[in-house]
C-alpha positions in Angstrom: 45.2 10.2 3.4 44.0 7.6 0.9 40.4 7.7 -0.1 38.7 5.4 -2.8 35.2 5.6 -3.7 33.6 3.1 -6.3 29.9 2.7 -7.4 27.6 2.0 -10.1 23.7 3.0 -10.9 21.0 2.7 -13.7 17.8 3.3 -14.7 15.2 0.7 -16.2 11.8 2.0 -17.6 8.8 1.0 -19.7 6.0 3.3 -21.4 3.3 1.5 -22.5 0.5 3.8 -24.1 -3.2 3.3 -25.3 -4.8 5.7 -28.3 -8.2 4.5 -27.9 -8.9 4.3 -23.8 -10.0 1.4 -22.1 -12.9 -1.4 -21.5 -14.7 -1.8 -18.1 -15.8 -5.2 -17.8 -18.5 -4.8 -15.5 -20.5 -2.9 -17.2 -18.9 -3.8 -20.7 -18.5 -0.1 -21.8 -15.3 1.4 -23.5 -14.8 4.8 -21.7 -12.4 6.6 -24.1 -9.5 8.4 -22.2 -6.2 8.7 -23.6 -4.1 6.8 -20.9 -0.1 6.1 -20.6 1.5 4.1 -17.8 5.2 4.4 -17.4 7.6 1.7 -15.0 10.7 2.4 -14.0 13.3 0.8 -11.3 16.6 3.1 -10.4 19.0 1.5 -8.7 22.9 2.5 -7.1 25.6 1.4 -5.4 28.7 3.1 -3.7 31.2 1.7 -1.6 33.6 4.7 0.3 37.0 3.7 1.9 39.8 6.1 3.4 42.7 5.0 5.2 45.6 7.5 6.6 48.8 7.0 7.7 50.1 7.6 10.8 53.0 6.7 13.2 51.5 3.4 13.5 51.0 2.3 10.2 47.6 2.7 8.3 44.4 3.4 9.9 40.8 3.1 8.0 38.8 6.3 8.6 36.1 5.5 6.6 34.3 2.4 5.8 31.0 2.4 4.3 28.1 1.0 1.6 25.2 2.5 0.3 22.3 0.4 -1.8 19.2 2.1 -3.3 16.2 0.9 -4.7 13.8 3.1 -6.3 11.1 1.5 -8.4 7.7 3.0 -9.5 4.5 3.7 -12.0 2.9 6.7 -13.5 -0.2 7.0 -15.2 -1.3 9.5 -17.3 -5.3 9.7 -17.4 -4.9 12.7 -20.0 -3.2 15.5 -20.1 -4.5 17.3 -17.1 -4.7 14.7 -14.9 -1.3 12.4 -13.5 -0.9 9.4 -10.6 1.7 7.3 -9.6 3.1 5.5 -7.0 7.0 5.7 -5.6 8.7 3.0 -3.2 12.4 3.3 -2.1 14.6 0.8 -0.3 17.7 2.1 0.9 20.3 0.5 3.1 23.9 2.1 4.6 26.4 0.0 6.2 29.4 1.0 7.9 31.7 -1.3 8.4 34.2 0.3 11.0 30.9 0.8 13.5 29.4 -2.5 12.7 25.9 -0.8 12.1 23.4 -0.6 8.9 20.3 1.8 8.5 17.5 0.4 6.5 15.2 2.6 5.2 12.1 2.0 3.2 9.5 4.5 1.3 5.9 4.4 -0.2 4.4 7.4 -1.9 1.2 7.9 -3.8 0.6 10.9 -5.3 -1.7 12.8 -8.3 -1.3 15.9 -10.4 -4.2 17.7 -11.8 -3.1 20.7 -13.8 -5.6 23.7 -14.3 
């Protein structure tokens, strides 16, 4: 039995923070809370392939790929309160069975600590 598994994956992110709040234009008042809003994407690859041998030679077992996408903000109101918003793509292909699974995600969620 032969197996051989290759992949690759990273992680991009930005934090952008603001000291003195922020400005609604409507009403052109600065409300002054402490904010911080962080992007990120993660991303990965694999590829899986096993072969065996048998009486009639070499025989694949195994044939599949796996991409991820995973990008998403979080905002930090103050220290108390946290928001954000997840999406995922994913998608799994195997080769020998000629299918792929496609699966994609949305979450929106807050934190209020006490």
């Amino acid at each position: 039995r032969e197996t051989n598994e290759n992949g690759v994956n990273g992680k991009i992110s930005y934090t952008f923070k603001s000291q003195r709040g922020f400005k609604i234009p409507i009403i052109n008042k600065f409300i002054p809370i402490k904010n911080e809003l962080t992007s990120q994407i993660d991303f990965s690859y694999t590829k899986s392939y096993n072969t065996t041998n048998g009486s009639q030679g070499k025989s694949i077992t195994k044939n599949v790929s796996s991409l991820k996408i995973t990008p998403g903000l979080t905002y930090t109101f103050s220290k108390s309160i946290d928001g954000g918003i997840n999406s995922g793509y994913e998608k799994t292909t195997n080769y020998q069975q000629q299918k792929s699974i496609r699966t994609i995600k949305f979450n929106l969620w807050a934190t209020v600590k006490f």
